[in-house]
C-alpha positions as CSV (number, residue, x, y, z in Angstrom):
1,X,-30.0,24.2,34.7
2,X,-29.9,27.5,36.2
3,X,-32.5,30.1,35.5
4,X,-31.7,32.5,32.6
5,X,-29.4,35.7,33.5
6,X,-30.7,39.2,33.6
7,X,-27.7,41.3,31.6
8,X,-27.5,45.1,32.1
9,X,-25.9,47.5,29.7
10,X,-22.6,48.6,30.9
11,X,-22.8,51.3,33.6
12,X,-19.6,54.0,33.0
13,X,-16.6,54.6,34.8
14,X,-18.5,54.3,38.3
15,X,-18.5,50.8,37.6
16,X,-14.8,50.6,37.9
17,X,-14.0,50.6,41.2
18,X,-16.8,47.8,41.9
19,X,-14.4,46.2,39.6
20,X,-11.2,46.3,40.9
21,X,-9.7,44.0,43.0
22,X,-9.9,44.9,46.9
23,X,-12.2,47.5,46.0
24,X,-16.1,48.5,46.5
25,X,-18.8,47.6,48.8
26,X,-18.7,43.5,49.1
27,X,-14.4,43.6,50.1
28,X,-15.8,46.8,52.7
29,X,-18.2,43.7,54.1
30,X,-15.2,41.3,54.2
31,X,-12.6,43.7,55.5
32,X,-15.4,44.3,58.8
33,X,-16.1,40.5,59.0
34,X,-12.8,39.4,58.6
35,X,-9.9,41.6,58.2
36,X,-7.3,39.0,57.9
37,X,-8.8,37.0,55.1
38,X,-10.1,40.6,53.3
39,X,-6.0,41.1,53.3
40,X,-5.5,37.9,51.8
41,X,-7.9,38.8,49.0
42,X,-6.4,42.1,48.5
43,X,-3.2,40.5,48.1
44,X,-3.8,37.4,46.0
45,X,-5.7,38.1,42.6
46,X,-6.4,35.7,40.7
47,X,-4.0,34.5,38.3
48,X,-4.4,31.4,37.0
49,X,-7.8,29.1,36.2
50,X,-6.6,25.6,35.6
51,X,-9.5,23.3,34.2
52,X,-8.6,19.8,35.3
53,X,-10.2,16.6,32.8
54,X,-10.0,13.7,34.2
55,X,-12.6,10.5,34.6
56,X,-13.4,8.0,37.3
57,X,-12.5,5.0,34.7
58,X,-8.7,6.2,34.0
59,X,-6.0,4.7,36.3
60,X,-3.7,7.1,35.0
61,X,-5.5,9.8,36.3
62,X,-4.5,8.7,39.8
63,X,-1.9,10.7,39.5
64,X,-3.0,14.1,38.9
65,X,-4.9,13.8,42.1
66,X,-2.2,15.1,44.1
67,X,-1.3,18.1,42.2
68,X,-4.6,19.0,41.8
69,X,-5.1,19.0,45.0
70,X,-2.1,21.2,45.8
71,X,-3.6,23.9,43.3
72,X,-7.1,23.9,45.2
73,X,-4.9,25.6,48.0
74,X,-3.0,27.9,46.4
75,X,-3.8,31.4,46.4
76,X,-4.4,33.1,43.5
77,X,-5.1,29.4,41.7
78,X,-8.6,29.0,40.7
79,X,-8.9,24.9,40.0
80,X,-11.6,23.2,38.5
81,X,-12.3,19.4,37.4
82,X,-14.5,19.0,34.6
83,X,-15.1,14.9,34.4
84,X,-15.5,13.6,31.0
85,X,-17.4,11.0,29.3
86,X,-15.5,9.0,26.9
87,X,-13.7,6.3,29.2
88,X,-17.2,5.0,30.8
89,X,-16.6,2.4,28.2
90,X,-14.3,0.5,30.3
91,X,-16.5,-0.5,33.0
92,X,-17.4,2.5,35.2
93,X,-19.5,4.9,34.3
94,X,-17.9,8.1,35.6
95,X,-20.8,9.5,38.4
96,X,-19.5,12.9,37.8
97,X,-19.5,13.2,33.8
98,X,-21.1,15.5,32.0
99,X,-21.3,15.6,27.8
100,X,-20.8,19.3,27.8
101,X,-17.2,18.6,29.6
102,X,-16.3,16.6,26.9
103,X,-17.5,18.5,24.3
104,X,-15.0,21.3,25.8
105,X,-12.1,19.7,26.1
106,X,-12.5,18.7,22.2
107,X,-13.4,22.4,21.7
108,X,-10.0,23.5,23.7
109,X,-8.2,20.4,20.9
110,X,-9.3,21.9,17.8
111,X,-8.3,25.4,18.7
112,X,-4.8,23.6,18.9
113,X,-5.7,21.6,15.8
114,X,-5.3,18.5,17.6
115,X,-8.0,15.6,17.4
116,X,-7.6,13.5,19.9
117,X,-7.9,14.2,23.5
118,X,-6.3,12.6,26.7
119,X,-6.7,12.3,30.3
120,X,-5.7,13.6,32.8
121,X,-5.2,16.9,31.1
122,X,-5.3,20.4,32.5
123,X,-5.8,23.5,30.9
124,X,-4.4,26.7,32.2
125,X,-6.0,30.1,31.3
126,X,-8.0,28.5,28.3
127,X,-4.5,28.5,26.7
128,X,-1.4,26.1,27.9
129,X,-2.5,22.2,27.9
130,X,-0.3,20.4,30.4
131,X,-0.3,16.2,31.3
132,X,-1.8,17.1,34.8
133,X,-0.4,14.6,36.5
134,X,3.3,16.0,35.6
135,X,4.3,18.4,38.6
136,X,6.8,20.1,37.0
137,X,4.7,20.7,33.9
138,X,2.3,22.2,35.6
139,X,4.6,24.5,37.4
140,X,6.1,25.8,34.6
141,X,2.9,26.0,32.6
142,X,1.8,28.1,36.0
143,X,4.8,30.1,35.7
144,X,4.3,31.0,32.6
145,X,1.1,32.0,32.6
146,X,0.5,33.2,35.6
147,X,3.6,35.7,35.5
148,X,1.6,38.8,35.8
149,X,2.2,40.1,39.5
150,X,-1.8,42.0,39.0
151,X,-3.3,38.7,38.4
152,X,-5.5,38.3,35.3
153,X,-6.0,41.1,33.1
154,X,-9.3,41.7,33.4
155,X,-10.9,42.2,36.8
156,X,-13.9,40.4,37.7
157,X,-15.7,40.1,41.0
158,X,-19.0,37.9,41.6
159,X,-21.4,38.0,44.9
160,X,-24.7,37.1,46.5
161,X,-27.1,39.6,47.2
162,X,-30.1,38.4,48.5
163,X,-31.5,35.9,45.7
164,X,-29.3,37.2,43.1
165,X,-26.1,37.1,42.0
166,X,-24.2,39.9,41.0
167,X,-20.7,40.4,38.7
168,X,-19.3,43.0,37.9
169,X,-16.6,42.8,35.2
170,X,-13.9,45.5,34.7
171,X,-12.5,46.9,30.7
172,X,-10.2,44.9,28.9
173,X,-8.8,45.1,25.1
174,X,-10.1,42.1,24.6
175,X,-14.2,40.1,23.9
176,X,-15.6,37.4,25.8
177,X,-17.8,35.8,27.3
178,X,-19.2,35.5,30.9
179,X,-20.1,32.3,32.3
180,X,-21.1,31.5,35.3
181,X,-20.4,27.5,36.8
182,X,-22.3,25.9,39.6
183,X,-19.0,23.4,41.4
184,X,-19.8,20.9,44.1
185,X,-16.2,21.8,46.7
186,X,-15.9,18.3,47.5
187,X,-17.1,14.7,46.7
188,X,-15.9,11.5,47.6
189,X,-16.7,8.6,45.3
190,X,-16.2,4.3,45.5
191,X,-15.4,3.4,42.3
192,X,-16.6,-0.6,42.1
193,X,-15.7,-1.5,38.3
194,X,-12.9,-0.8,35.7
195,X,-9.4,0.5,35.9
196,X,-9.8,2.0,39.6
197,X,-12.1,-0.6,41.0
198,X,-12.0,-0.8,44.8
199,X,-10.6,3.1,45.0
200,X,-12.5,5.7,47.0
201,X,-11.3,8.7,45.1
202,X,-12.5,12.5,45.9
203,X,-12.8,15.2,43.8
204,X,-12.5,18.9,44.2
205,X,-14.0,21.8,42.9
206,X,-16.3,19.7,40.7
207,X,-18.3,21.5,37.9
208,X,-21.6,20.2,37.9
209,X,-23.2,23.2,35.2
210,X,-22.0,26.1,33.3
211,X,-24.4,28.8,32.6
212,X,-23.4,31.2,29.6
213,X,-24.1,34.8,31.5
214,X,-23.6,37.6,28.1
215,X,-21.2,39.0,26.0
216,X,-18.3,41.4,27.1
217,X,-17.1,43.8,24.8
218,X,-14.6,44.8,26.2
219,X,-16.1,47.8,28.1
220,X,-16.9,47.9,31.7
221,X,-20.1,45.5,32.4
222,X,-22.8,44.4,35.1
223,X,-24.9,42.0,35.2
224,X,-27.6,39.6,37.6
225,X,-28.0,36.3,37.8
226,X,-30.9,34.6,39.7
227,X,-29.7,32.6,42.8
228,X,-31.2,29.3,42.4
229,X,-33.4,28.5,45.2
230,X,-32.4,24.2,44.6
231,X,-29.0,24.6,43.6
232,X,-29.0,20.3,43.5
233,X,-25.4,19.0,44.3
234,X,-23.7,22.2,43.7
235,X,-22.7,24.1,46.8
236,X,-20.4,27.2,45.3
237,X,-20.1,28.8,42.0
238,X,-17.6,30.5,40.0
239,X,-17.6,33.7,37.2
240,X,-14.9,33.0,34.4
241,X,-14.7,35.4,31.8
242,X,-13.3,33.9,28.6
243,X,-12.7,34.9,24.8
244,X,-14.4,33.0,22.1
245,X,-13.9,32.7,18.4
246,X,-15.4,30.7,15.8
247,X,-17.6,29.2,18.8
248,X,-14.8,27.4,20.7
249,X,-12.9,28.2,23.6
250,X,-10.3,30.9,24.0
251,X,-8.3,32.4,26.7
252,X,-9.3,33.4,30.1
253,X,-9.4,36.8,30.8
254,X,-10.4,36.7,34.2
255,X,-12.5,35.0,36.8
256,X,-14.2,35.1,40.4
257,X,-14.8,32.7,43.8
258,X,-18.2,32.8,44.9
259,X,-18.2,32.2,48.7
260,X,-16.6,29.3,50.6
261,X,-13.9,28.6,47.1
C-alpha cells in the first residue's frame, strides 16, 4: 500500500500551464534531454485508457493477448490489465489477481446494470465495454471514444521530484477523482494447472495497487504523493482522473505516464 497523499488546495490560473499538455517545467526537462521523444509527447495526448480484465485460468483470454499488446504501443493509448479473481476456481490460481480488480470490474457492470461479468473484457475511458479479444471491436470502441483530436478533456500531468510525486490536474466541467496506480511494465508467467496449463503467458502494464489521491472539483488542482522508497513489484505508475457517482466507477476524464510507460 502506498503511503497516504499530501492534497493541496487548488493553486489559480498559474497552475494552468503546468497543466497543459507540452507545457511547464518537467516537458522543458524532456525537450533538453530528448527533443525527439518531448515532440512525440507534444504530439500524442492521451486519448484513450483502456482497462484490460483478464485471468491466468481463462483460455479464452488467449486471445486478447495480442491486441492488447498492440495498444501498449500506440501512442496516445494508455493500456492497463487489471487480473481478476473469480476463475482461480478452475485450477490456477491467477499469480497476478487482486480482489479490488474484481470488485471494479463488477462496479463498472452495475453502472451498466449488468450482473454478470466476463473475461477477457476491456473497458475504454471508464465508459465503452468491449470483448477484448475482438480487434475490430476494440477499434471502433477506440474510435469512438477516442475521437477527440486534443486527447482527453481534462489535462493531467504526473512526475517524480525527488521522493515525491507530483500531479497536476487541469479545469474540467466535470468531478472526479484522482487515483494514482503502481503497474509492474512487464511479467512473464508459467501457468502449470487449468485451462492454460503448460503456457508461459506475459503480461503488460500490470496494476499491482491503486491509491485514491483526492477529489477534483472541477477547478484547477495540485497535489503530492510520497514516492515509495520499496515500491515491491511495481516498477512505474500511472495518474487517472475518473468521475464517480453513487461510489462506482465513471468515465475517465483524463490520465498521465509516469516514466518508462
Amino acid at each position: 500500500m502506498l503511503p497516504a497523499p499530501r492534497y493541496a488546495a487548488p493553486l489559480g490560473a498559474a497552475l494552468l500551464a503546468l497543466a497543459q499538455p507540452g507545457t511547464g517545467p518537467a516537458h522543458a526537462e524532456l525537450a533538453r534531454a530528448d527533443p525527439a521523444r518531448a515532440e512525440t509527447v507534444r504530439a500524442e495526448p492521451l486519448r484513450a485508457v483502456v482497462e484490460l480484465f483478464t485471468s491466468q485460468g481463462c483460455a479464452a483470454c488467449r486471445g486478447a493477448d495480442p491486441v492488447f499488446r498492440d495498444l501498449t504501443g500506440r501512442p496516445g493509448i494508455l493500456a492497463l490489465t487489471l487480473p481478476v479473481t473469480y476463475w482461480d476456481y478452475l485450477g490456477w490460481k491467477d499469480t497476478l489477481a487482486q480482489k479490488p480488480f474484481t470488485e471494479r470490474q463488477h462496479a463498472y457492470a452495475g453502472v451498466r446494470g449488468i450482473r454478470q461479468v466476463f473475461t477477457p473484457q476491456a473497458i475504454v475511458n471508464g465508459a465503452a465495454s468491449v470483448v477484448a479479444s475482438d480487434r475490430a471491436e476494440m477499434e471502433h470502441a477506440l474510435a469512438r471514444e477516442a475521437a477527440q483530436p486534443g486527447g482527453l478533456p481534462v489535462p493531467v500531468r504526473g512526475e517524480e521530484r525527488g521522493d515525491r510525486i507530483v500531479i497536476d490536474v487541469g479545469p474540467g466541467a466535470q468531478r472526479g477523482e484522482v487515483w494514482l496506480l503502481s503497474v509492474l511494465r512487464r511479467r512473464p508467467v508459467a501457468i502449470e494447472r487449468g485451462e492454460n496449463r503448460g503456457r508461459t503467458a506475459t503480461y503488460l502494464n500490470v496494476v499491482r495497487g491503486m491509491q485514491r489521491v483526492g477529489p477534483w472539483s472541477g477547478q484547477p488542482a495540485h497535489y503530492e504523493v510520497p514516492l515509495p522508497a520499496g515500491r515491491g513489484d511495481a516498477d512505474a505508475w500511472v495518474v487517472v482522473l475518473q468521475g464517480t457517482g453513487n461510489g462506482k466507477p465513471g468515465r475517465i476524464w483524463g490520465a498521465a505516464k509516469g516514466p518508462g510507460l
